[in-house]
MARVOLUM-445128 format. One record per residue (C-alpha): residue in one letter; x negated, y negated, z. Coordinates in steps of 0.25 Angstrom, whole numbers. Layout:
N
<node type="A" px="X" py="Y" pz="Z"/>
...
END
This chain:
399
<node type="X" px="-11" py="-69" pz="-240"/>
<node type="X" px="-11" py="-74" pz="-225"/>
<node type="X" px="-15" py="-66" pz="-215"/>
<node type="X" px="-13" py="-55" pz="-223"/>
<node type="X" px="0" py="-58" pz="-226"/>
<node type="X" px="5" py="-62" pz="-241"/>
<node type="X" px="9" py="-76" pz="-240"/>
<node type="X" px="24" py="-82" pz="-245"/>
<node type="X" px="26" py="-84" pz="-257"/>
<node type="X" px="22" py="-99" pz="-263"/>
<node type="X" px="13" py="-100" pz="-251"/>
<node type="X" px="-2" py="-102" pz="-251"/>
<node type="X" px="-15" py="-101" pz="-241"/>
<node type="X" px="-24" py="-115" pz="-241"/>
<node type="X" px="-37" py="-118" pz="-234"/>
<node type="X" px="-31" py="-129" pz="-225"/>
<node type="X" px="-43" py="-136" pz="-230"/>
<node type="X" px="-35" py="-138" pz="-242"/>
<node type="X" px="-23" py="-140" pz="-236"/>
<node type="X" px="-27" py="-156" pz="-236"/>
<node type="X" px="-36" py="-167" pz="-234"/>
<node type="X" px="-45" py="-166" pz="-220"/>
<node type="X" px="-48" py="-178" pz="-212"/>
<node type="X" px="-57" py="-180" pz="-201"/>
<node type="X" px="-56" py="-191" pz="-191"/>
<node type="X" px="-65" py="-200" pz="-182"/>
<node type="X" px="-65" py="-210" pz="-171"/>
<node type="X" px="-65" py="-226" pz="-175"/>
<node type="X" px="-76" py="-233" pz="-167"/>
<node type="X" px="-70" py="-235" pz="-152"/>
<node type="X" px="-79" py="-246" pz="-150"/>
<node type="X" px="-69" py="-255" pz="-160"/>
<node type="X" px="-56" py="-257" pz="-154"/>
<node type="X" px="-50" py="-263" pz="-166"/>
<node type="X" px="-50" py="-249" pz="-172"/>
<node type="X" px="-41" py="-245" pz="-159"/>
<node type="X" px="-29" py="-245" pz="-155"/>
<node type="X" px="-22" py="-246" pz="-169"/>
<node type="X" px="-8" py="-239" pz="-174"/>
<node type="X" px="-16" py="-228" pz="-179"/>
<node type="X" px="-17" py="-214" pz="-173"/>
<node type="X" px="-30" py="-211" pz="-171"/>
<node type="X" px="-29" py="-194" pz="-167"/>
<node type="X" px="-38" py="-185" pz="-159"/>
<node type="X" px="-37" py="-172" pz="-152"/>
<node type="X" px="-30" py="-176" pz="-140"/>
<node type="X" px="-19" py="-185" pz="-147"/>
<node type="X" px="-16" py="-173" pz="-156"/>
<node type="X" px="-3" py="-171" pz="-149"/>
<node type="X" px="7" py="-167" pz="-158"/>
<node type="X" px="9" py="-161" pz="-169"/>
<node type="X" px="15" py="-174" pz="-174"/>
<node type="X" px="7" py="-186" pz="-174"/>
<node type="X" px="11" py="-199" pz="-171"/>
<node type="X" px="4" py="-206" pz="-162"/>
<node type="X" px="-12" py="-203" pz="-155"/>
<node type="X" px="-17" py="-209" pz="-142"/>
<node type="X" px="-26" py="-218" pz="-150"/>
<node type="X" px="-22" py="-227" pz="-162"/>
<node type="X" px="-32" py="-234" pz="-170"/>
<node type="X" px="-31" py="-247" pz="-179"/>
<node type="X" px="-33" py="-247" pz="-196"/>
<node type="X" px="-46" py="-251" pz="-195"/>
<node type="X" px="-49" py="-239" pz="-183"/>
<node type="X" px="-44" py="-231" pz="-193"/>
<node type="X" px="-54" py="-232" pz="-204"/>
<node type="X" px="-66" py="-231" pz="-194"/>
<node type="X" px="-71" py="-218" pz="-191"/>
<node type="X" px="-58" py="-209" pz="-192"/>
<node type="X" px="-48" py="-206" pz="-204"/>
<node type="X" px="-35" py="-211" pz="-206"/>
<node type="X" px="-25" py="-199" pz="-211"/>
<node type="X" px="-12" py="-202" pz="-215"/>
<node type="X" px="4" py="-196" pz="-208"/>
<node type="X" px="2" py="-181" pz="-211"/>
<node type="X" px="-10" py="-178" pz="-208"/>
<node type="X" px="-13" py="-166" pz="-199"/>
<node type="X" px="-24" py="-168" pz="-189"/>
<node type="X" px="-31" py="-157" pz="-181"/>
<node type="X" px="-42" py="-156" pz="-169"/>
<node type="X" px="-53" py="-151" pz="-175"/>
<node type="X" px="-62" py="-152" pz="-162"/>
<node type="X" px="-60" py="-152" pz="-148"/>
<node type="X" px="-56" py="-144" pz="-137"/>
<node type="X" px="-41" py="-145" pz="-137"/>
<node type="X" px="-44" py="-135" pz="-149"/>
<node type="X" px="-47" py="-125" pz="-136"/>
<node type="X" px="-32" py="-124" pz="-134"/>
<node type="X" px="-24" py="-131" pz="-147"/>
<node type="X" px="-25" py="-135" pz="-160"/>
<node type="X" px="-20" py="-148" pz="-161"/>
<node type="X" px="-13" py="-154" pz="-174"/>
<node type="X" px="-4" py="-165" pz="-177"/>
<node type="X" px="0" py="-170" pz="-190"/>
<node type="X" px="0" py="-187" pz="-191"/>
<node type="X" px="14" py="-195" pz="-194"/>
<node type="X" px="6" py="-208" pz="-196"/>
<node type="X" px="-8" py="-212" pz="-201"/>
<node type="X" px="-18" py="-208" pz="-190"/>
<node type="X" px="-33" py="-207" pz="-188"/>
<node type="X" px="-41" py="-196" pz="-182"/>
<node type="X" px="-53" py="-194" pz="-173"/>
<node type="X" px="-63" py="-184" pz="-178"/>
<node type="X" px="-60" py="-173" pz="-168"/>
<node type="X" px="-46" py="-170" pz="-178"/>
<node type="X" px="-46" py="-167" pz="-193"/>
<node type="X" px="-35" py="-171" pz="-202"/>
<node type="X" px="-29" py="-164" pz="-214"/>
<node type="X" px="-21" py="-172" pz="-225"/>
<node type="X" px="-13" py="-161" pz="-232"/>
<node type="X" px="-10" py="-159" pz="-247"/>
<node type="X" px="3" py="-164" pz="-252"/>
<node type="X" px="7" py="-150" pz="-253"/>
<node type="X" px="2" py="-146" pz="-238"/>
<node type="X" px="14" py="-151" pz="-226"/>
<node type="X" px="4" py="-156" pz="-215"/>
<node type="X" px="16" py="-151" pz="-205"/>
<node type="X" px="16" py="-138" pz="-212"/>
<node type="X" px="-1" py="-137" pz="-211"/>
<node type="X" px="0" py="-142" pz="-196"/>
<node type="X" px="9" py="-133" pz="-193"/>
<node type="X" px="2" py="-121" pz="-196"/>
<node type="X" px="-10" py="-129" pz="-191"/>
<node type="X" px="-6" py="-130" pz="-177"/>
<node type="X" px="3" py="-119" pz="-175"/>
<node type="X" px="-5" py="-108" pz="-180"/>
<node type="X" px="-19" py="-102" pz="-175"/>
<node type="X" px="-27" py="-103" pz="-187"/>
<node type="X" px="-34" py="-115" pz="-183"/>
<node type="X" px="-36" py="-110" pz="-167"/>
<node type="X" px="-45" py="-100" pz="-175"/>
<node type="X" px="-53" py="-110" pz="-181"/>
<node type="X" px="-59" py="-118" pz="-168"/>
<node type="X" px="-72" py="-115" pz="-162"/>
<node type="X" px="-81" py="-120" pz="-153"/>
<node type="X" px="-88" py="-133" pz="-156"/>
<node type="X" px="-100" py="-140" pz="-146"/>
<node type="X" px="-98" py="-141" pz="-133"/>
<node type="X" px="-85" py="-132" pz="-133"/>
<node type="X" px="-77" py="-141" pz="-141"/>
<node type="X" px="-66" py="-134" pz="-151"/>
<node type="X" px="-67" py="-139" pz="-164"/>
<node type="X" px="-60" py="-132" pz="-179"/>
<node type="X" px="-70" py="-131" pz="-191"/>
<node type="X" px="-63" py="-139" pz="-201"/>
<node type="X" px="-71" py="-132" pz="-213"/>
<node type="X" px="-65" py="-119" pz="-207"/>
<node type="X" px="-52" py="-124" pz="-203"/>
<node type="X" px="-50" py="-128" pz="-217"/>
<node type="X" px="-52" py="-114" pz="-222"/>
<node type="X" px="-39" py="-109" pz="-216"/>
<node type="X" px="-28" py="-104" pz="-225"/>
<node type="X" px="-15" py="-112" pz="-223"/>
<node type="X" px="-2" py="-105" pz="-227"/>
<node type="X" px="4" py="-114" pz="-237"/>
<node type="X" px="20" py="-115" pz="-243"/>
<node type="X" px="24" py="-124" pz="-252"/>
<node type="X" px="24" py="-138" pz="-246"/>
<node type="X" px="41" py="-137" pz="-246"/>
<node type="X" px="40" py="-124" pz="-237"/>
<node type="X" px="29" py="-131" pz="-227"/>
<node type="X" px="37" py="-142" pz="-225"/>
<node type="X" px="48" py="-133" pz="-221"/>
<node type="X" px="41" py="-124" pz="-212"/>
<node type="X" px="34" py="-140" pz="-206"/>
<node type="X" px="47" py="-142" pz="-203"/>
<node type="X" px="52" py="-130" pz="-196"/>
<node type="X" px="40" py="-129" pz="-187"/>
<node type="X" px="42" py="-146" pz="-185"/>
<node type="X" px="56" py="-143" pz="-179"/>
<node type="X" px="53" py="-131" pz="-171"/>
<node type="X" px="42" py="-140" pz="-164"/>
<node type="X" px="51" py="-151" pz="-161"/>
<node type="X" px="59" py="-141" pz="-153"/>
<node type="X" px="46" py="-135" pz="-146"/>
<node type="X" px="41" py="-147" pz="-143"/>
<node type="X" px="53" py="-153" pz="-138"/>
<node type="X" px="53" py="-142" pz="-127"/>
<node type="X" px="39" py="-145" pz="-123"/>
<node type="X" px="43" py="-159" pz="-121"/>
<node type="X" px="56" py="-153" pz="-112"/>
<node type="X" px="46" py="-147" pz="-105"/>
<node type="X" px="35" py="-157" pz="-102"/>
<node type="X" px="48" py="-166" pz="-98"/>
<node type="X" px="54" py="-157" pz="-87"/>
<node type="X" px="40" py="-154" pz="-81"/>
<node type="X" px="41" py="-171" pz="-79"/>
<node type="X" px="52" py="-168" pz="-71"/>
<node type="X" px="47" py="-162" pz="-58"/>
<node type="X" px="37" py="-175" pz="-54"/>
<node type="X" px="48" py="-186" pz="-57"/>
<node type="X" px="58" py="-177" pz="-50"/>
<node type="X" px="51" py="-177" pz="-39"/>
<node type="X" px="50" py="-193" pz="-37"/>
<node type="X" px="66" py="-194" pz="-40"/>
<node type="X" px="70" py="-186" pz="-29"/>
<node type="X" px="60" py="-189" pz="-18"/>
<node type="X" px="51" py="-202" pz="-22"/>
<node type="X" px="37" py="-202" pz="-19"/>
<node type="X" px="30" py="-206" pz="-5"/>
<node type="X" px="26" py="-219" pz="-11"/>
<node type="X" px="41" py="-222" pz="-16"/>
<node type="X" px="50" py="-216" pz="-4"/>
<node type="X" px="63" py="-221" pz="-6"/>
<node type="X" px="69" py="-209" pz="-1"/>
<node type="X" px="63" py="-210" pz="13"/>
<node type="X" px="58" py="-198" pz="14"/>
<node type="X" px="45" py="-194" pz="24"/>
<node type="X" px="33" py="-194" pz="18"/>
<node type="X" px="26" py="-182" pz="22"/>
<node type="X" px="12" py="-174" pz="19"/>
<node type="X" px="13" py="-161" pz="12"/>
<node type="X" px="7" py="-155" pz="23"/>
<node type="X" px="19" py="-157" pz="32"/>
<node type="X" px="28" py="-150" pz="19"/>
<node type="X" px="19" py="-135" pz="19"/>
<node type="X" px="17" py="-125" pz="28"/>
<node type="X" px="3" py="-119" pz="19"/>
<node type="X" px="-7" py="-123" pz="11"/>
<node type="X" px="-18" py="-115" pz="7"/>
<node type="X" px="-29" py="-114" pz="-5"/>
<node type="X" px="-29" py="-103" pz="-15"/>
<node type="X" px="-40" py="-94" pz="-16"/>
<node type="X" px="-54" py="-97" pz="-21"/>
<node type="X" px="-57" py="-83" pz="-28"/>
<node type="X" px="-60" py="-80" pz="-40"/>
<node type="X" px="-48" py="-78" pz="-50"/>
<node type="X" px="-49" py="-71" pz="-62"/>
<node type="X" px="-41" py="-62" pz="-73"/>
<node type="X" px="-38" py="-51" pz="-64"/>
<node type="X" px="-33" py="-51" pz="-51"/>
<node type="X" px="-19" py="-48" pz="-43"/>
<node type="X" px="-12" py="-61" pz="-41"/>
<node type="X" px="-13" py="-72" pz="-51"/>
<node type="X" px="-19" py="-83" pz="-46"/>
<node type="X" px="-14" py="-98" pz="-48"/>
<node type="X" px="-24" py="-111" pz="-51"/>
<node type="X" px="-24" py="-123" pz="-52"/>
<node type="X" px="-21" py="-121" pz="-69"/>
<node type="X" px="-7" py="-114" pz="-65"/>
<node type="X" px="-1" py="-124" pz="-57"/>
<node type="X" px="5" py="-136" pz="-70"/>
<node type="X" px="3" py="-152" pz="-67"/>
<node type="X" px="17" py="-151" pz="-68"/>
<node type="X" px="19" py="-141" pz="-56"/>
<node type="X" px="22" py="-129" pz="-62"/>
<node type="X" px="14" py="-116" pz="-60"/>
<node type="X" px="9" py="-111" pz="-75"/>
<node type="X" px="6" py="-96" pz="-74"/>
<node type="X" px="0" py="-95" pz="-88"/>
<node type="X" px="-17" py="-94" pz="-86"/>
<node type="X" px="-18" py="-86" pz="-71"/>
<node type="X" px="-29" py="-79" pz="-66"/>
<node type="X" px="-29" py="-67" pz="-56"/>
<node type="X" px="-35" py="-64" pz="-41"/>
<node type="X" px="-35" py="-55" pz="-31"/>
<node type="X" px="-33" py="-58" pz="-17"/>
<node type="X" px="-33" py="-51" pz="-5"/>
<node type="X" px="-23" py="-46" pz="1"/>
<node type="X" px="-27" py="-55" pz="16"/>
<node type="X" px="-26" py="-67" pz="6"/>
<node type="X" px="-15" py="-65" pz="-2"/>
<node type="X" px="-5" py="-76" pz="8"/>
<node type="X" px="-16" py="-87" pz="6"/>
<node type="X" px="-19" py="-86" pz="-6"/>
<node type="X" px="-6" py="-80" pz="-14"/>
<node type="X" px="6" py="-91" pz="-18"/>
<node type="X" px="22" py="-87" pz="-15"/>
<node type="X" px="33" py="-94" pz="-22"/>
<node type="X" px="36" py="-108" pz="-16"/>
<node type="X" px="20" py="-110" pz="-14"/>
<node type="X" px="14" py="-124" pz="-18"/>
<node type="X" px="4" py="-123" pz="-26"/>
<node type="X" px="-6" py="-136" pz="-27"/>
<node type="X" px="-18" py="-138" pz="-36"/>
<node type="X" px="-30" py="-145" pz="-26"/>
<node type="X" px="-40" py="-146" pz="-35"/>
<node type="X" px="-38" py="-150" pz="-52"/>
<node type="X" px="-41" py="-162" pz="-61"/>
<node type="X" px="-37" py="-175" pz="-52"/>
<node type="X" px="-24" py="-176" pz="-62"/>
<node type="X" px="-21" py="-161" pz="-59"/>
<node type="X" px="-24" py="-159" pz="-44"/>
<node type="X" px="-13" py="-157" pz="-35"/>
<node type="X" px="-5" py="-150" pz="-48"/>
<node type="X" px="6" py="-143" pz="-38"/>
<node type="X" px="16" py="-132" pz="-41"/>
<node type="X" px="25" py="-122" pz="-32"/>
<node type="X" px="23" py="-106" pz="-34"/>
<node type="X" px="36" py="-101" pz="-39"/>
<node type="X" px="34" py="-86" pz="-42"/>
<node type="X" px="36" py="-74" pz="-35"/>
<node type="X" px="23" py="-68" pz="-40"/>
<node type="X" px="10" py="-69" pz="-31"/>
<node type="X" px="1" py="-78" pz="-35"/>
<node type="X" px="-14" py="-82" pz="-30"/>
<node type="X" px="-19" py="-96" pz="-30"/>
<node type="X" px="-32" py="-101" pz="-32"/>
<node type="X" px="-40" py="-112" pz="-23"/>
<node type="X" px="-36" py="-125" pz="-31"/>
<node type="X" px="-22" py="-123" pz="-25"/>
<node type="X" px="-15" py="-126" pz="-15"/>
<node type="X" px="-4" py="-116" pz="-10"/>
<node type="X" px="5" py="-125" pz="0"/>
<node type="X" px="19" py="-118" pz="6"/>
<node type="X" px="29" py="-128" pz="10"/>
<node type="X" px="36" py="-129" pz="23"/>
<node type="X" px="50" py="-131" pz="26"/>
<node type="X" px="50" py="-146" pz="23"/>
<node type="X" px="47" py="-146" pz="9"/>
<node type="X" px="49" py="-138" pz="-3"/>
<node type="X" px="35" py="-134" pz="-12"/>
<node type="X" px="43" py="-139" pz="-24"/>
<node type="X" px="44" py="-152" pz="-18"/>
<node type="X" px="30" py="-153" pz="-14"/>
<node type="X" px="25" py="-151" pz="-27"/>
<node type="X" px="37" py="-161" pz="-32"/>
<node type="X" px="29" py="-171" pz="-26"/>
<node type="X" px="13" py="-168" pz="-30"/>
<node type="X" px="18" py="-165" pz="-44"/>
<node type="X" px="25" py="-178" pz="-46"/>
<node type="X" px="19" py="-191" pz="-51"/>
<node type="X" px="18" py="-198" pz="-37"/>
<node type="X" px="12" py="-183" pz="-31"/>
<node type="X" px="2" py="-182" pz="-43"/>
<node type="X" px="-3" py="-197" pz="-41"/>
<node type="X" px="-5" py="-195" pz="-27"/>
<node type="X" px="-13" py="-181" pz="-31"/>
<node type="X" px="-21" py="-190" pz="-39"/>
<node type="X" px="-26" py="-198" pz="-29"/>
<node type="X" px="-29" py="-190" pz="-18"/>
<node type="X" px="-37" py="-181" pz="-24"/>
<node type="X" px="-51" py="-180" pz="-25"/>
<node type="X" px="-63" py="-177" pz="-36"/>
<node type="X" px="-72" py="-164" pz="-33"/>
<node type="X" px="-83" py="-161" pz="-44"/>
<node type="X" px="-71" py="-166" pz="-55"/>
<node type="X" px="-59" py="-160" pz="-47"/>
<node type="X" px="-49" py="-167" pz="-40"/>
<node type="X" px="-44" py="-160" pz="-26"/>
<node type="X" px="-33" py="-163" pz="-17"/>
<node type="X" px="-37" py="-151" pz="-5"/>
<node type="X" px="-26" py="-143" pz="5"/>
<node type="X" px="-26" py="-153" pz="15"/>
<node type="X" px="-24" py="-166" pz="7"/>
<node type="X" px="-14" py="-160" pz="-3"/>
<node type="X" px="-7" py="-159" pz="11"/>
<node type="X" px="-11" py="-173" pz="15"/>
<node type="X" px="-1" py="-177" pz="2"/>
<node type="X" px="11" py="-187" pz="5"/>
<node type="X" px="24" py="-183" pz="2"/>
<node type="X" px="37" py="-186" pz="5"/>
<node type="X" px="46" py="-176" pz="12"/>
<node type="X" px="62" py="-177" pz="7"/>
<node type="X" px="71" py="-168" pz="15"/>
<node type="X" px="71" py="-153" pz="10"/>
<node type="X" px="84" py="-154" pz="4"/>
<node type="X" px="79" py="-163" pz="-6"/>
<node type="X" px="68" py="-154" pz="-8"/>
<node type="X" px="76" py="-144" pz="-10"/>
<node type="X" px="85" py="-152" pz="-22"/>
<node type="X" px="72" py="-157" pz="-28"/>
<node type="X" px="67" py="-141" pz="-29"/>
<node type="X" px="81" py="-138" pz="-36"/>
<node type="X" px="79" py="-148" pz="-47"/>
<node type="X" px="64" py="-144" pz="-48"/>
<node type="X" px="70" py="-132" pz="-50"/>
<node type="X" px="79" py="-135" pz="-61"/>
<node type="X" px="70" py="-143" pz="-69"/>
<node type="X" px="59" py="-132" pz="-68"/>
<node type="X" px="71" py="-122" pz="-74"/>
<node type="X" px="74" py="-132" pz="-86"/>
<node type="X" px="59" py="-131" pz="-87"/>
<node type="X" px="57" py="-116" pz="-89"/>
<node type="X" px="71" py="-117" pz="-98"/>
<node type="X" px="65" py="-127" pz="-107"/>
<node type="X" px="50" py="-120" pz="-108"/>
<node type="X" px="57" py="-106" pz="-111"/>
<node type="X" px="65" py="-115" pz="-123"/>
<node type="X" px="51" py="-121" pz="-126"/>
<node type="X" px="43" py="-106" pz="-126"/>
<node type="X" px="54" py="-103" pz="-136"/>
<node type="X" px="52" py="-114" pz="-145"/>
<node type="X" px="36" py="-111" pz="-145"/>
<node type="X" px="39" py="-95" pz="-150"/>
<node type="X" px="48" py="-101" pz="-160"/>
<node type="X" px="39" py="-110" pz="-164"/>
<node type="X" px="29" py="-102" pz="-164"/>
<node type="X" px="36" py="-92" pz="-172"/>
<node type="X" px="41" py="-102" pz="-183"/>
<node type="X" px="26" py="-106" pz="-184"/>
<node type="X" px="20" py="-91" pz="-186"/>
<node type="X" px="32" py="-90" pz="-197"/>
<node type="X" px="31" py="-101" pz="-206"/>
<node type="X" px="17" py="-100" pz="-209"/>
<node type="X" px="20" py="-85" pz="-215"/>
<node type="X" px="32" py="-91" pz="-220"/>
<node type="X" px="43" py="-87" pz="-215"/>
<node type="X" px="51" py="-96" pz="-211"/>
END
């Protein structure tokens, strides 16, 4: 029985402490650089990338490998254990070559009847092991191993696990595939941008070069009140405008604001939206408001509204783009660990000044990437519920 439910016929529960033999890891002494630099993977939490493991950020030599860590052969799962990725993931891989781990990760070695695709599998894909983290010192995650090797694992026999490995393996391959679609058409935009127009530093199209302040009619900041769970508007922060130059809607707060404030400090469609204040690498993060809806907008924005010479789109086309981004980077400046780039210098910014037509083509072609986006990420969300579906059905078996 699992979960209350009688289990298939020929199938079995078993401790995963049974399941195989459990490895931990180590560090080789960074103080001896023959040990470094080798062919071996040498894997921790933050080179725990796939599900698939080939290759890690840091290699060690033959000799690194039998100092301080243990070297496990193809096959093996490995699993974060501690650390605070565990806040938001559980991250597993299984190894396609012999590889070493760092002490953060355990290993497990299955049985010759246990499939390690079919055992990380249901690993990685199912909550039982979110269940099992806690809190460690200093708020750092961490999994138990002695309890995490007291949970049940639904077992078939070692024919049926491959087949189930392989079903989920291929619908995978189509899920992650759409990711990568995704991650390529948000490239798109910033190298777009330098094909059409160039940069002010490679003007081979002639154009003015121009501040922005001479391309908008308004710039304001958002409000400095409080935000909070309740309120009449959604309110937009620094969080919901994407490096990319998207607006995410997914984690909004809510405010009230009076009904005399409401044109300062409300956004239309067609607003520019830039983020003054972030990390140094995320300051200047720039997005155009495209929705009917009204929307609030808090003080580490900048709401400017373009004038007849320039289209937002474009504007944002610039400060999103490599050449933009690197100028972000260097006119910023560090308060108390925050980089900011205020009203008046973020209208300081050079940029050049194509005529409105061309604007006007870049926009449509912005916009027909941005529709091939939302066709590819409907085709990805549908290949994550049937994923997840396949998942919740092969581990009662029926598939």
């Amino acid at each position: 029985m699992r979960n209350g439910k009688p289990l298939p016929k020929k199938w079995e529960l078993r401790r995963l402490g049974d399941c195989g033999q459990w490895v931990s890891g180590g560090t080789p002494r960074k103080s001896e650089p023959t040990y470094w630099g080798g062919d071996i993977p040498w894997f921790s939490a933050k080179s725990l990338k796939s599900f698939d493991l080939e290759t890690s950020d840091d290699c060690v030599t033959t000799e690194g490998s039998q100092d301080g860590t243990t070297l496990v052969p193809s096959g093996t799962i490995l699993f974060v254990v501690r650390g605070m990725s565990l806040a938001n993931e559980f991250r597993l891989g299984i190894t396609s070559r012999e590889s070493t781990l760092n002490q953060d990760l355990r290993g497990v070695i299955t049985t010759d009847d246990v499939d390690p695709r079919y055992l990380g599998r249901f690993l990685k894909h199912t909550n039982i092991v979110m269940c099992e983290i806690d809190n460690a010192s200093h708020g750092t995650k961490r999994i138990q191993s002695d309890k995490l090797k007291e949970v049940e694992i639904p077992l078939p026999p070692l024919s049926e696990q491959k087949r189930i490995a392989d079903i989920l393996d291929k619908a995978d391959v189509i899920r992650r595939k759409r990711v990568q679609s995704i991650a390529e058409i948000c490239a798109v935009p910033g190298s777009l941008y330098a094909e059409m127009f160039g940069t002010p530093s490679h003007n081979t199209k002639g154009y003015s070069l121009v501040s922005v302040r001479e391309l908008v009619s308004e710039v304001k900041y958002g409000t400095s009140s409080k935000a909070g769970t309740n309120g009449e508007f959604p309110i937009l922060r620094m969080n919901n405008v994407t490096y990319e130059g998207d607006c995410d809607f997914s984690d909004l707060k809510y405010i009230d604001i009076p009904k005399e404030d409401r044109a300062k400090y409300l956004v239309r469609r067609g607003d520019l939206l830039f983020n003054r204040t972030n990390s140094r690498d995320l300051v200047g993060k720039t997005a155009v408001y495209q929705e009917e809806r009204e929307m609030a907008y808090a003080g580490y924005l900048v709401r400017a509204r373009t004038n007849d010479e320039a289209f937002p789109e474009y504007i944002a086309g610039y400060l999103n783009s490599p050449h933009g981004k690197a100028t972000l980077r260097h006119m910023c400046k560090s308060i108390v660990g925050m980089a900011n780039i205020n009203a008046q210098e973020f209208q300081d910014i050079a940029i050049l000044k194509p005529p409105i037509e061309a604007q006007q083509e870049y926009v449509k072609v912005l916009d027909a990437v941005r529709a091939r986006k939302r066709s590819i990420q409907a085709a990805a969300d549908e290949s994550d519920d049937l994923f997840n579906s396949l998942v919740q059905r092969a581990f009662k078996g029926e598939l």
